[in-house]
Every structure is written in C-alpha cells, then in structure tokens.
C-alpha positions as CSV (number, residue, x, y, z in Angstrom):
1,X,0.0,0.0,0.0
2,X,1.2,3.7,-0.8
3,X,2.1,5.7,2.4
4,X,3.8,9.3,3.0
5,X,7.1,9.0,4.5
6,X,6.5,10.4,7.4
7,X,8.8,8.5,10.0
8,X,11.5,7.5,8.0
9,X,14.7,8.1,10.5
10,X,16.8,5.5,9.3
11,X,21.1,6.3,9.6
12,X,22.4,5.9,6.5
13,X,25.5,4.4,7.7
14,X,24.2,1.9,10.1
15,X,21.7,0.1,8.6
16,X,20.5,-3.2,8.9
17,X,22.5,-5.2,7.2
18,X,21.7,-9.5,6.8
19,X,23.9,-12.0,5.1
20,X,21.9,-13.7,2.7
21,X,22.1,-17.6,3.0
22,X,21.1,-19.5,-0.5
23,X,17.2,-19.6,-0.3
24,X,14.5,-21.3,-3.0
25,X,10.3,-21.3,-3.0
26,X,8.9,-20.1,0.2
27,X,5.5,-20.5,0.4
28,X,3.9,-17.7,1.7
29,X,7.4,-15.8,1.9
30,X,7.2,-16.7,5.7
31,X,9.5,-19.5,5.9
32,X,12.5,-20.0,4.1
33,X,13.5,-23.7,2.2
34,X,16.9,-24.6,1.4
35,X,17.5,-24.1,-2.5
36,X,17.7,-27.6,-4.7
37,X,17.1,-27.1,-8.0
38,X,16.6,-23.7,-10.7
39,X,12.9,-22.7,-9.7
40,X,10.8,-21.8,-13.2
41,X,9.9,-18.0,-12.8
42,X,6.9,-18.7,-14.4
43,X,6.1,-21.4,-11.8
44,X,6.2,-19.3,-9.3
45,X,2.9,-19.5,-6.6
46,X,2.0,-16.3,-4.9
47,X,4.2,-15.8,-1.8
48,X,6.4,-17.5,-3.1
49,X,10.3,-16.6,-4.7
50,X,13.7,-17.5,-5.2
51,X,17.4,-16.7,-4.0
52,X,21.2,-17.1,-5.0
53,X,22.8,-14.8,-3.9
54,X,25.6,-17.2,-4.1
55,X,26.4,-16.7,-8.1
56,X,27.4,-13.1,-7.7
57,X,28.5,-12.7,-3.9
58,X,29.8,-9.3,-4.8
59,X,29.0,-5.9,-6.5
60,X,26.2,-3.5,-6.8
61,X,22.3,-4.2,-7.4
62,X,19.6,-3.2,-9.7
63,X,15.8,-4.1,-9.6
64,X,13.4,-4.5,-12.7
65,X,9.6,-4.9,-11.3
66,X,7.6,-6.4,-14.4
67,X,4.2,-4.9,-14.1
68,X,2.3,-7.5,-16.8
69,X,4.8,-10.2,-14.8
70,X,3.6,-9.3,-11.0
71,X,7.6,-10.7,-10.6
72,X,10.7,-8.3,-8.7
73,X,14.0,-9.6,-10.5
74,X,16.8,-8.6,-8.7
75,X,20.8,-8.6,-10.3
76,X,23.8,-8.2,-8.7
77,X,26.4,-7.6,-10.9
78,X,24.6,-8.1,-13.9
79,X,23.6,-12.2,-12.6
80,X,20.3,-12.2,-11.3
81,X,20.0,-13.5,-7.6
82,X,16.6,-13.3,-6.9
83,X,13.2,-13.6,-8.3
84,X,9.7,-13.4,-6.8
85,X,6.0,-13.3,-7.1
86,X,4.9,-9.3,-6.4
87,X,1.1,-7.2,-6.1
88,X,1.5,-4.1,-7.4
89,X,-1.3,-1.4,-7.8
90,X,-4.5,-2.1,-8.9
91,X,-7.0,-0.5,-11.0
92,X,-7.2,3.3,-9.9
93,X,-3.7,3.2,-7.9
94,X,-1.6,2.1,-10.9
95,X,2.2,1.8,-9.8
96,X,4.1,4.2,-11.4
97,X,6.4,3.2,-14.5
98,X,9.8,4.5,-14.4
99,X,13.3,4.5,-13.3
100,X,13.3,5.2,-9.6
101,X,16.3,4.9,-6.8
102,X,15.9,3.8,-3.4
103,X,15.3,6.7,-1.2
104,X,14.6,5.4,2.4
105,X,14.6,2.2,4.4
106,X,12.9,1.2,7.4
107,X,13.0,-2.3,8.9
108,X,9.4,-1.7,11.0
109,X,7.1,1.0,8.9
110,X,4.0,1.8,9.3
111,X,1.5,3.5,7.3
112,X,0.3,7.3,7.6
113,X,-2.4,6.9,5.9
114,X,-4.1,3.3,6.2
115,X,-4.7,2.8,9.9
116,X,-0.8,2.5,10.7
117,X,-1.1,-0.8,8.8
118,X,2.5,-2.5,9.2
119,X,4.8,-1.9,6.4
120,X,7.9,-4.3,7.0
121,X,11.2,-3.3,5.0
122,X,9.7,-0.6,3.7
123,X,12.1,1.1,0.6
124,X,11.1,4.0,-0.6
125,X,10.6,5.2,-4.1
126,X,9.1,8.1,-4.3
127,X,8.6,10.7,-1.4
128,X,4.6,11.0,-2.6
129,X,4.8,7.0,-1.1
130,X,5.3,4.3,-3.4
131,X,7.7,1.8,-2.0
132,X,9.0,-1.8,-2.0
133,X,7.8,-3.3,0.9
134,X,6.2,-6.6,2.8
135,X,2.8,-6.7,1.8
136,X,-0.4,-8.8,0.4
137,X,0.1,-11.0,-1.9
138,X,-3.3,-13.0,-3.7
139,X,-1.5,-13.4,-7.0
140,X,-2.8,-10.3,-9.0
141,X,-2.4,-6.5,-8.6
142,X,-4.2,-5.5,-5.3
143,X,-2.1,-2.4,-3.3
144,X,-2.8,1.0,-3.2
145,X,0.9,1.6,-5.6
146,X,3.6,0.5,-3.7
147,X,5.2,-3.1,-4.6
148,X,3.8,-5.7,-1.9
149,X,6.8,-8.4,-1.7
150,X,7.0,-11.6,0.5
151,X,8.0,-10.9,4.3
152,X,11.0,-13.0,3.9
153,X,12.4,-12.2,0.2
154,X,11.8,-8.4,1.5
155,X,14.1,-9.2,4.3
156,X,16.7,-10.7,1.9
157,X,16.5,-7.6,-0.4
158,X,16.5,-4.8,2.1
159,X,20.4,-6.7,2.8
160,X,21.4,-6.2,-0.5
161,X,20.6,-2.6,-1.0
162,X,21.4,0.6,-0.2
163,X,20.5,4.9,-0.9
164,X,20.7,5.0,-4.6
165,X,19.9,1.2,-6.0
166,X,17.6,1.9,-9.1
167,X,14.7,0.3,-9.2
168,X,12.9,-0.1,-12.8
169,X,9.3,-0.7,-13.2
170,X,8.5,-1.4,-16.4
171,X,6.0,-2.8,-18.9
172,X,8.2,-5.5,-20.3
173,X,12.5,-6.1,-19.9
174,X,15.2,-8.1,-21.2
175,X,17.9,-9.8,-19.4
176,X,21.2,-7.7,-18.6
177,X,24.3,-7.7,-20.3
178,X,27.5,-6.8,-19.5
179,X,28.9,-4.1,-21.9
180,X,32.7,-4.6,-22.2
181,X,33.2,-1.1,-23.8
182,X,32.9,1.8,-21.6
183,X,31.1,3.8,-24.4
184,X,31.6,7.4,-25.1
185,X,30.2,8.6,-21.7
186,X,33.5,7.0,-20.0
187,X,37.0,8.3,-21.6
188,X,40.4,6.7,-20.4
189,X,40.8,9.1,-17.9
190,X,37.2,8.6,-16.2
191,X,38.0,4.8,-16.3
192,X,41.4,5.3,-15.0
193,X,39.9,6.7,-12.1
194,X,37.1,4.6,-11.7
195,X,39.8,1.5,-11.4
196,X,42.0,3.0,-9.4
197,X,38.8,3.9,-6.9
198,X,38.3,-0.2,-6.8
199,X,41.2,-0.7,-4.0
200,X,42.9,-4.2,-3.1
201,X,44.3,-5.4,-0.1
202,X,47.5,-7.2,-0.1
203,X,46.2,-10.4,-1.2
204,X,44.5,-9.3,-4.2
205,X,41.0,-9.4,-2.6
206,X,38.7,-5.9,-2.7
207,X,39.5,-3.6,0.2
208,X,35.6,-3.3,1.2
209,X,36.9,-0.5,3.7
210,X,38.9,1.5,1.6
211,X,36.0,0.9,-1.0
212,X,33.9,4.0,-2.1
213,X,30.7,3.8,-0.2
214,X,27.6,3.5,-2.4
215,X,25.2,4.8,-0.8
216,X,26.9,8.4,-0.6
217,X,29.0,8.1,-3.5
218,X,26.8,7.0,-6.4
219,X,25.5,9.5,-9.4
220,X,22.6,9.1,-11.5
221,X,23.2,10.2,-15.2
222,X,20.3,10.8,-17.4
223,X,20.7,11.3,-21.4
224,X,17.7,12.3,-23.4
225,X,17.5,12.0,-27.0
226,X,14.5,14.1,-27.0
227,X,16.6,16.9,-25.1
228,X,19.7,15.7,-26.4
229,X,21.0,16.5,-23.3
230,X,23.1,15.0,-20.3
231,X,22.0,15.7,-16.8
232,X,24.0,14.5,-13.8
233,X,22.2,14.2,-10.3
234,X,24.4,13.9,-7.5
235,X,22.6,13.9,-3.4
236,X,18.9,15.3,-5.1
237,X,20.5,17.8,-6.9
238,X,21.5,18.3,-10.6
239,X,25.4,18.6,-10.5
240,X,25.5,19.6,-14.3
241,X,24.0,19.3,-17.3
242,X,25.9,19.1,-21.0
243,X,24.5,19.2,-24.3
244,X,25.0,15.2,-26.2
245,X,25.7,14.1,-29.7
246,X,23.6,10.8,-30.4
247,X,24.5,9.0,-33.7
248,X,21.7,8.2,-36.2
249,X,19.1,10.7,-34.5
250,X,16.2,10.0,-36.2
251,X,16.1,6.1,-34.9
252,X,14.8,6.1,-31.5
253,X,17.1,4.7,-28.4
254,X,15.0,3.5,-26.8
255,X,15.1,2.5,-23.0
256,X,18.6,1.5,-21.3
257,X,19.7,1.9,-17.6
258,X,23.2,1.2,-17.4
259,X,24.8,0.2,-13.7
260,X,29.0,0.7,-13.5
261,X,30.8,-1.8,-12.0
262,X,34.7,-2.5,-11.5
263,X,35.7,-6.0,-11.1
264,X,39.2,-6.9,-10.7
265,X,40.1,-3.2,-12.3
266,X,38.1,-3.8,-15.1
267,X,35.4,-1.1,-15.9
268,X,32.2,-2.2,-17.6
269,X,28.7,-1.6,-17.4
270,X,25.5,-3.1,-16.5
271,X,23.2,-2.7,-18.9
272,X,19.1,-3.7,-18.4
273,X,16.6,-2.8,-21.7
274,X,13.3,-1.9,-20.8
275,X,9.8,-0.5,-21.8
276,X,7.8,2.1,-20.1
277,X,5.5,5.1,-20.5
278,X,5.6,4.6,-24.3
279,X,8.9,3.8,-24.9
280,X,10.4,1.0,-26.3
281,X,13.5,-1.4,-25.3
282,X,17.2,-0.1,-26.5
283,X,19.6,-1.9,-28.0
284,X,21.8,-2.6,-24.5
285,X,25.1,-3.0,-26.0
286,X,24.8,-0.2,-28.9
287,X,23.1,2.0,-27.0
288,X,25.4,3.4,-25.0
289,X,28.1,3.9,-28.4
290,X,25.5,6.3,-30.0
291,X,26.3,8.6,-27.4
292,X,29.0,11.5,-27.1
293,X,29.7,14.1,-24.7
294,X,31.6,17.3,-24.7
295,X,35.5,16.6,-23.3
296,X,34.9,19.1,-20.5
297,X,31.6,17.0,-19.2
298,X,34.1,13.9,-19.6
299,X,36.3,15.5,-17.3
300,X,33.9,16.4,-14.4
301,X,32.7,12.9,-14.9
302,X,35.4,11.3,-14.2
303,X,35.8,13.3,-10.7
304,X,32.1,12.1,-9.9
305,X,31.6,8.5,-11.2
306,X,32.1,5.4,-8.8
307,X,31.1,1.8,-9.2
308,X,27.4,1.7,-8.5
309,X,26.7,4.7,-11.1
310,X,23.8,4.5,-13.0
311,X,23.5,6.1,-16.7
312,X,19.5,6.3,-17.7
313,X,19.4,6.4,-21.8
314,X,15.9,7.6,-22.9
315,X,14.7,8.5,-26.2
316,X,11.6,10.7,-24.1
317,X,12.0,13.8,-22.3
318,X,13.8,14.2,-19.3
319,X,13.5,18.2,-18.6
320,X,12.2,19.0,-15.0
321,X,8.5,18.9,-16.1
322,X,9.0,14.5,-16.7
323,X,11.2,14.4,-13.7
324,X,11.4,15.4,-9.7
325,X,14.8,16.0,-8.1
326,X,13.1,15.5,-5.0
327,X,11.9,12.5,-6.0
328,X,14.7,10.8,-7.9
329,X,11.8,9.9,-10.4
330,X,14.0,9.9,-13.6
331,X,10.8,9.8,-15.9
332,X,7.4,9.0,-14.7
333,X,4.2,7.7,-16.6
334,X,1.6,10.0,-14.9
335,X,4.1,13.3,-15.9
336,X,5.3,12.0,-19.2
C-alpha cells in the first residue's frame, strides 16, 4: 500500500544489514527452504520466490519490477540472484512506471495513511509513497501503488541494498548484459579513475573498507535524445548538465539503464533494456556507443563516477517537467 514518508529516521551508515544464506520457494514468503534445484519464474505461486545470492557474492544491485509479470528480478552484478512473485497497484492506484532509486529504508514502517497498517522493509521510491515493501500477496495487482513483496524475500532484499539502488518498473524487460566497452560517456581518464577507486588489499581481494561507499557516492546520469542533453544528479540535486551528440538521431534509443561496476580493475557496465511510458526497449550493448559528450563534461565525470553509477538512456524527455529532483523519479508515466 502507498504511504507518505512520514517517520522515516533511518542512519544511512548503520543500517540493517543481513547476510543472505542461498534460499528457493517459500511458500507464503514466511519460511525460508533450502534451495535444490533452478525454480521456473513462471512457476512461481503467490508468496512464493527464489534466492542465489551465491552466483554473484559481490557488487552492486539493480531491480526491474515487471508490471504485466507481477515478478521483482533482482541482479547483482549483472547475474540475477533473486526472483519473486509481487502485487502491485490495482486499477485506480496504478504503480508508477519508471526509473526510480531507493530513497529510504525502514525495517518496522507503518503506514500514515491506512490505519498504521505495518509496512515491514519498507524502501522508498518516491517521497509522494510508493515503496517496496512486505505486503499482500493474492497473485494479482491488489495495493494502493507500492510493490507488496513476500516478508521473507523483502528481508533478503532490504540486505542487499542501499541509498541509490535503481529500481525499474517497467511494462516489459530483457535480461542484462555486461557491456565490455565503456562507451563514449567514460573516456580513459574517467576509467582510469574509476579502477583506481576499486582498491585491493595485499592479497589481491577488494579492500571493502577503503571501497567508495555507495550509498553516498553513487550518481545518477540521465541522457535524453529528445533533449539531447546529459544531466547528472548527484545527493537530489543536478550537478551539471551538457548538451550530447547521439548517432543516427532520427532512430529512437529506446530504454537502457546502465549500472558501472569495476571488477578486478576492469570497468564495464551493467546494462538492463526496458519499456515504459511509451517507450520501447534499446539496444543494450549499442546504445550506449551512440552517445557522445563534450570533453569538459568527460572531465567532471570522471571526478564524480564510482562503481554503483547508473546512466539512464531515454529517447523521451527528461526536462524538469517529466522528472522530480526531490523524488529521484528519472521519468514517470503520470508526468510523461
């Protein structure tokens, strides 16, 4: 159910934080099982989800909610470690499409507005109320907007999150790639930096201390083929904004969300296709190469970007009028 966040208090440095043990269906999403075999997405009962988070231990998360699906996919470093059965809003409190980014967390929310119904691992998307969070779940769209998830699998993915995870809700997705080539967003230099911001400890093993932290770190880039325009948003406010050079303009991008990772020194991207609010699906791996930016934008990228940095690539509109700083709504269906 949709709630103002009125309440949230939560320190964004000492969070709960709950190592995630390999998990398969849960019925009900009460009681975990032990995982034996690959579950069938499709096969999926409501209350019911799946989680590895075994086959990608490390890196940084993104979150595609399928609307027609009623499924939350969750990847970590591009390999998907979770997948469950979701109620999103029904008819007259639509969920939202768009590209969103975790704003709050709360273990043990309760709802301003619906008779301080419990709201357990509440994340919010939007400060208007829509949220991830511990709900109902009868196997078709039934809250008031927010995303209702089982108790346990929202436990699990409140662990793996932090300030900033983008969350996609979309009409339809594909799969991620990984997207060797940096693209023309990320010169040498930017990459250079990025690497060197991905520190080791004398083994060889990440330095998780020394690591840049996420949560406070992360940007969110937004290009716009429509504006033809890059805007960078750095803590809920625009850092700058630089005028882009896409290839072939007249053929639509399309929808990609890149996430930046650094593994073992080596800079790549994340990339997740999606469709929403009348928009179709980009090309993931050519996307990204249709765009250039001016060298002095390079260079104050490459003094902002960390691992975890998302690039948003949108044929639509992103000026202020489809978008809320306050918000971190990137684009949203009911402005668009």
């Amino acid at each position: 159910m949709s709630d103002h966040a009125n309440g949230f208090r939560a320190d964004r440095r000492s969070l709960l934080r709950v190592g995630g043990t390999a998990l398969a269906l849960a019925a009900g999403g009460l009681l975990p099982a032990r995982a034996q075999a690959p579950v069938e997405v499709d096969a999926l009962k409501p209350g019911q989800y799946a989680w590895y988070p075994e086959r990608a231990p490390e890196g940084f998360v993104a979150i595609i909610v399928s609307l027609p699906d009623q499924r939350c996919y969750v990847y970590r470093n591009g390999v998907r470690i979770g997948v469950s059965t979701v109620s999103t809003g029904r008819a007259g409190h639509e969920t939202p499409t768009g590209v969103f980014i975790i704003l709050e967390k709360d273990v043990d929310h309760h709802s301003s507005l619906y008779n301080d119904a419990s709201m357990p691992f509440t994340e919010l998307l939007t400060w208007s109320g829509v949220a991830l969070h511990a709900g109902g779940l009868p196997g078709y769209p039934s809250s008031h907007g927010c995303v209702h998830l089982p108790l346990e699998f929202s436990k699990l993915l409140f662990s793996v999150t932090h300030f900033g995870t983008p969350v996609i809700i979309a009409d339809a997705h594909s799969q991620p790639v990984d997207v060797l080539h940096p693209g023309l967003v990320l010169p040498a230099d930017a990459t250079a930096a990025i690497a060197k911001d991905d520190p080791k400890n004398a083994n060889g093993t990440p330095d998780k201390e020394a690591a840049p932290d996420p949560a406070l770190d992360a940007v969110a880039m937004i290009v716009s083929q429509a504006d033809m325009a890059l805007t960078v948003i750095k803590d809920g406010a625009v850092a700058f904004t630089s005028p882009v050079t896409i290839r072939d303009p007249q053929t639509p991008i399309g929808n990609v969300v890149y996430v930046l990772k650094s593994v073992g020194g080596e800079v790549s991207w994340t990339a997740l296709s999606f469709e929403g609010y009348g928009a179709s699906a980009g090309k993931a791996a050519g996307a990204i190469d249709r765009v250039t930016v001016a060298p002095s934008a390079n260079q104050q990228l490459a003094k902002l970007l960390v691992p975890g940095s998302t690039l948003f690539v949108t044929e639509l509109s992103a000026k202020p009028d489809t978008r809320s700083d306050k918000d971190f709504v990137i684009l949203s269906q009911a402005a668009s």
